[in-house]
C-alpha positions in Angstrom: -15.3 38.9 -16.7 -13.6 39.8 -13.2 -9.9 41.6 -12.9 -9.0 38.1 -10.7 -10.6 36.3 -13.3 -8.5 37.8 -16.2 -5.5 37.5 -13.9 -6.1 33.9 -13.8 -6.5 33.0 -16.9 -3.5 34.6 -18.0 -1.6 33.0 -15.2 -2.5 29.8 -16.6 -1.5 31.2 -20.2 1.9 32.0 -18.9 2.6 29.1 -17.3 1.3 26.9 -20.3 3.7 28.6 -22.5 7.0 28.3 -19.8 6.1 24.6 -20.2 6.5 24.2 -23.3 9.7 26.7 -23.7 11.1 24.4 -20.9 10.3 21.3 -22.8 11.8 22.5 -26.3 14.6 24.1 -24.7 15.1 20.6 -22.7 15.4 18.4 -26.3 17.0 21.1 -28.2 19.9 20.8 -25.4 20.0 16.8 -26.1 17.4 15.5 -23.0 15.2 12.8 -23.7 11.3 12.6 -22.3 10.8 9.6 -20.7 7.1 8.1 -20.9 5.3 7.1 -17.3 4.5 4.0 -16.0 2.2 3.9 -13.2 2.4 0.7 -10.7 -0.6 -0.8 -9.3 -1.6 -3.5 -6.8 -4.1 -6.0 -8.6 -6.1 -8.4 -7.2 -9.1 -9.9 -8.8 -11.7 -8.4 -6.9 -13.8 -11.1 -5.5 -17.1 -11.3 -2.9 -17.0 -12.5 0.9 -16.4 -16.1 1.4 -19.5 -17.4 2.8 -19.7 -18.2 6.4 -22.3 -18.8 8.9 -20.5 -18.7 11.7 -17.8 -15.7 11.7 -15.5 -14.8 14.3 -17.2 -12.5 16.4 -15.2 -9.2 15.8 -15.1 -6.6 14.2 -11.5 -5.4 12.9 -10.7 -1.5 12.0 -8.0 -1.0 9.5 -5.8 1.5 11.0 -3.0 3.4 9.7 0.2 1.9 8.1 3.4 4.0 8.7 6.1 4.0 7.1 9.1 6.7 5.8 9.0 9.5 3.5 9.9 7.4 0.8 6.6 5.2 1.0 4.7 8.3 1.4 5.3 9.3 -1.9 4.2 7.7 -5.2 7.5 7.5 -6.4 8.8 4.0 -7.1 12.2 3.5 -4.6 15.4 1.3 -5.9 18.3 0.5 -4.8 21.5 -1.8 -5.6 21.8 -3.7 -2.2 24.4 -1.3 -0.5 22.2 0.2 1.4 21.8 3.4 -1.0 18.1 3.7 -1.9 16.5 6.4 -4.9 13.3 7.1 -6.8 12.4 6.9 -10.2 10.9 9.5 -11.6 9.0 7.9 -14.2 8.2 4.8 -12.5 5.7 5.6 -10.2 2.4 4.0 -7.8 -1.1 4.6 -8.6 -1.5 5.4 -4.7 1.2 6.1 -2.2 2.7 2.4 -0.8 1.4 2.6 2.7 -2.6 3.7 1.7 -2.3 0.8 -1.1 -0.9 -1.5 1.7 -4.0 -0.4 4.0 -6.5 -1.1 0.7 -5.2 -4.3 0.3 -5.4 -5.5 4.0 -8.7 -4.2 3.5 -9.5 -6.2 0.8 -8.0 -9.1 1.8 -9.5 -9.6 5.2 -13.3 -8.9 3.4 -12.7 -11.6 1.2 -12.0 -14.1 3.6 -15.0 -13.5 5.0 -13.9 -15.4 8.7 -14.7 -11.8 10.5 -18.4 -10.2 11.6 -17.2 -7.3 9.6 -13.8 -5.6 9.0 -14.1 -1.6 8.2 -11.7 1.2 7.8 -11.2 3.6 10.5 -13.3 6.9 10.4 -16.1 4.9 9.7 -19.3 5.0 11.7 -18.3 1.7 12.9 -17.0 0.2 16.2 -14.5 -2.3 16.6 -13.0 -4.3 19.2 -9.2 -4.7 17.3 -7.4 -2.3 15.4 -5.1 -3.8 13.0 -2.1 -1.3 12.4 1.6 -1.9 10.9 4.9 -0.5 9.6 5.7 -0.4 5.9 9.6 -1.4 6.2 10.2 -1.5 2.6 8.2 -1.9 -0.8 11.6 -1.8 -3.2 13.2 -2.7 -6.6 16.4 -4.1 -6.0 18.9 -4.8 -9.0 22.0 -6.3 -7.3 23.5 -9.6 -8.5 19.8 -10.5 -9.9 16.9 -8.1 -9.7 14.0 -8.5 -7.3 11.0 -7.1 -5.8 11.2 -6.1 -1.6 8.8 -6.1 0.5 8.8 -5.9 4.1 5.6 -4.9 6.9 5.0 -5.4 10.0 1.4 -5.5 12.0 0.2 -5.8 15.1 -3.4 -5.9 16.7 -4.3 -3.4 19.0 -7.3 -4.4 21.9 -9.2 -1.0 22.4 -10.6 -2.0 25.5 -7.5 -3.2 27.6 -5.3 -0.9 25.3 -2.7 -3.5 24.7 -0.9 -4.9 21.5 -2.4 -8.4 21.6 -0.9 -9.7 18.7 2.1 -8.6 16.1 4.2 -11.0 13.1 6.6 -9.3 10.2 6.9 -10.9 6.5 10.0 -10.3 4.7 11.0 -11.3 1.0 12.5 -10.7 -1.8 10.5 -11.7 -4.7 12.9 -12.5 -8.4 11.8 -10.7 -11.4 11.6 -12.8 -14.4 13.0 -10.6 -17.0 13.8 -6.6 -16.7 10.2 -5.8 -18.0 8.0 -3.1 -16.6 5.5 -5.8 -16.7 8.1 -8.6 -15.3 8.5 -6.0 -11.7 4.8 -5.4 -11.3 4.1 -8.8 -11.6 6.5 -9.6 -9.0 5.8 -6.8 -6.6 1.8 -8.4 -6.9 3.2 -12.1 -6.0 5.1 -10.9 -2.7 2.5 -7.9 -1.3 0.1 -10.2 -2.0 1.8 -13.4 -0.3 3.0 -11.7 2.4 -0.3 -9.9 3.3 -2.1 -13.6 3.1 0.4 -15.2 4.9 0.2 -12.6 8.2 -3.9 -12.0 7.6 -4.2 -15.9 8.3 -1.7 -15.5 11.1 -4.1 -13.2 12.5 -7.0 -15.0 12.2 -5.5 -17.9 13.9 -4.6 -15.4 16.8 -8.4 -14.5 17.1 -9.7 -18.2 16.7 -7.6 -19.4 19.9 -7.9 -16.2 22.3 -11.7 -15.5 21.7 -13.0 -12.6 23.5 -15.5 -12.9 26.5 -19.0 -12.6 25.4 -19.4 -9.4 27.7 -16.5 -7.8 25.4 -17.6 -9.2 21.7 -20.0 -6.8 20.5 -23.6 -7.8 18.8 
């Protein structure tokens, strides 16, 4: 065994045992350890709708921004005034705005009204990029407690370098009970509302404003 080897391994030994002094040390003083629930977006994953004659385009997911807060997998809250926090034991699989990318994903494949709809980075070239803003993805216990969600997306034409087409979806989505289960299940009804509504929005866009045949690529 190596000198850096034996340095590591009782590196790892140390910090094992500071862990678990913390952690005694934290109930002997009174704290409580709080179990972890992870969050997730679900959708029943289903194939292409069949069609024979797609809209001839092919749409790259781009990046959704959106602040610090949904750029971390910490579950955000707030009480209505404004004020915002994150849980610490309530927490997404995935940080909000690559989960809101998956499901745009997801939700455009399934549709099946495009030639082909990829991420970007892939080898493949498209004619739109689809981009947008995550505004807020938040559980809100005010006078009744509710899931938020918020996003914004536009279309971006990489040949005329132009925003062609943008729409929002706002709304706050009431939890039935104050259930782990009861806020995931409402978080899963508005994300996945919301994404429908403005991914048939967009299709609409593309259906009236077709591209010249010169542009559409085979």
């Amino acid at each position: 065994m190596t000198t850096q080897s034996k340095f590591a391994r009782i590196g790892y030994a140390l910090g094992a045992i500071l862990s678990v002094m913390a952690t005694l040390v934290f109930i002997s003083c009174g704290g409580a350890i709080f179990p972890m629930h992870y969050y997730t977006l679900e959708r029943p994953a289903a194939p292409p709708a069949p069609n024979s004659n797609p809209i001839p385009v092919t749409i790259l997911i781009g990046r959704i921004t959106g602040s610090h807060l949904y750029r971390d997998d910490r579950v955000v809250f707030g009480n209505g005034t404004g004020e915002l926090g994150l849980y610490e034991s309530r927490r997404w699989v995935e940080t909000p705005v690559d989960m809101m990318e998956a499901v745009i994903l997801q939700t455009l494949r399934a549709n099946g009204r495009f030639r082909a709809v990829q991420p970007m980075g892939s080898d493949a070239i498209g004619e739109y990029i689809l981009r947008g803003h995550l505004i807020s993805l938040d559980e809100i216990d005010s006078s009744s407690l509710v899931a938020r969600f918020s996003i914004e997306l536009e279309l971006f034409d990489r040949k005329t370098g132009t925003t062609v087409w943008n729409d929002s979806y706002t709304h706050d989505e009431s939890v039935n009970e104050k259930t782990i289960s009861a806020i995931v299940a409402a978080f899963n009804r508005n994300v996945h509302a919301g994404i429908d509504q403005l991914t048939n929005s967009l299709t609409e866009y593309c259906v009236s404003h077709p591209l010249p045949a010169a542009q559409a690529k085979p």
